[in-house]
N, C-alpha and C positions, 0 to 999 in steps of 0.2 A: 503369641498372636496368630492368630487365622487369618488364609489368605483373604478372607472378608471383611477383616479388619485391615488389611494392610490399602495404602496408598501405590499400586501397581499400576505404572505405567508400562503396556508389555507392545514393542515395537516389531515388527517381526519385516524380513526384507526377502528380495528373489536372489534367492542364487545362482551363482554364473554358470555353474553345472547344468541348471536346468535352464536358464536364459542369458547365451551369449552378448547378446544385446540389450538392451537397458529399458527395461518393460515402456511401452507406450504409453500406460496411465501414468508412469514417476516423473516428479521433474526432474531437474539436472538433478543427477544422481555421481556420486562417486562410489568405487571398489572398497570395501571398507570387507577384513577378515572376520567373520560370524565369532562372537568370543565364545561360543560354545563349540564348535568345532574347526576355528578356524580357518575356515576354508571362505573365500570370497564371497561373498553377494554386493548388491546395491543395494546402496544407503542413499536416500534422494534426501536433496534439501531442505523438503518440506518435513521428514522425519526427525532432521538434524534441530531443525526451530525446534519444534515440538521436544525433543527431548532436553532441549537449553529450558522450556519454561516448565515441564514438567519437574526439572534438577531444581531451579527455584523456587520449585512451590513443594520442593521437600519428599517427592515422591521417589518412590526404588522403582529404577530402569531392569526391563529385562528385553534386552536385546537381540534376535536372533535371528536364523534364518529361516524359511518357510518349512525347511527338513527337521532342523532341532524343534523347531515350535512344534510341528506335527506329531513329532515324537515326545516331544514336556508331555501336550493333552492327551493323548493317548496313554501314558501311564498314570496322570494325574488331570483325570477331565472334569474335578471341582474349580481348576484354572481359569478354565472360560466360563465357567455359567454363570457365576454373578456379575456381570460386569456394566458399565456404560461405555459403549461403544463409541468412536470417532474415525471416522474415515480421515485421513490422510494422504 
């Protein structure tokens, strides 16, 4: 299956590395560890919904922080360019 066949819901959060403070646009957010490296970022609530109805409607989560995301596209920049976009 190609990633343009798959059902990808890719969430991506600020890390605390680069914002000790819990970005202004996020809502309540909690520290949640990037499962791609681990390391903290924010997870705001409105991403947390979102990915309860994504898991329901059958799709594969990719979760990460703004440094792993930047780094997946960058070696694999067919990731982002089919997509439909949702601000959150």
């Amino acid at each position: 299956m190609t990633l343009k066949e798959k059902r990808l819901a890719v969430m991506f959060c600020a890390p605390l590395s680069e914002y000790p403070e819990k970005p202004e646009d996020y809502s309540k957010s909690e520290l949640i560890d990037c499962p791609t490296c681990n390391k903290p970022m924010w997870f705001s609530e409105k991403k947390k919904n979102w990915m309860e109805i994504s898991i329901k409607n059958g799709m594969e989560i990719l979760l990460e922080c703004f440094i792993c995301f930047k780094k997946r596209v960058e070696k694999n920049p067919e990731l982002y360019s089919d997509h439909v976009r949702i601000n959150i």
